[in-house]
N, C-alpha and C positions, 0 to 999 in steps of 0.2 A: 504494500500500500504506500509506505514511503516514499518505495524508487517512483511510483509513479506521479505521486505528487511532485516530486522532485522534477523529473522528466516531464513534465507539466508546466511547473513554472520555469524551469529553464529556457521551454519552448515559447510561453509567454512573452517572455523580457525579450526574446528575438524576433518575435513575429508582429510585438507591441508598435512598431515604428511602421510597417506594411500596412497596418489595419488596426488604428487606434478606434475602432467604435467599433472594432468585435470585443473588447474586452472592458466593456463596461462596469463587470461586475466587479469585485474584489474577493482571489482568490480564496477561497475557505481551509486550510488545512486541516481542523479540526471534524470534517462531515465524514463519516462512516460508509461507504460506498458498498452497494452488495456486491458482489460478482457472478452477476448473472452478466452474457456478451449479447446483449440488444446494441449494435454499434450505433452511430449517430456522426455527423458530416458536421464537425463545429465551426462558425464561419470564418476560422482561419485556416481552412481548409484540413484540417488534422481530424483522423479517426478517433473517436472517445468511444472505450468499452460500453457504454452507456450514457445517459443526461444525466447520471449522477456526476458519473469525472468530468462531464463537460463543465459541467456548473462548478464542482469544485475546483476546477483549474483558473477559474473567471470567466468562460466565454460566455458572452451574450447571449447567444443564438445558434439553434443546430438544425437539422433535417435527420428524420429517420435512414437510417443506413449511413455503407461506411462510402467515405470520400471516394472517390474517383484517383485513378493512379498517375492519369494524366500531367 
């Protein structure tokens, strides 16, 4: 759960300047995430195992399923 918050917020802080109004929120550390893999397309273009790590990472906004490899 760490690495992934981790690996979350590192990905934040670099994608922060591409697209400051996908990460409106403020990332959460403390939220509990289940690990169920319902993926979700966060609008910084990054797959979250689900809208819980998307939300906890701080993203805005997501679409069901995973991103596009494009």
């Amino acid at each position: 759960m760490m690495k992934h918050f981790i690996l979350g917020l590192l990905l934040l802080i670099t994608m922060c300047d591409d697209n400051e109004d996908c990460f409106t929120n403020t990332p959460k550390p403390d939220i509990v995430c289940i690990e169920i893999y319902e993926p979700v397309c966060g609008c910084n273009y990054t797959t979250y195992s689900n809208d819980c790590y998307a939300s906890a990472s701080g993203v805005s906004s997501w679409t069901k399923g995973a991103c596009n490899s494009n």
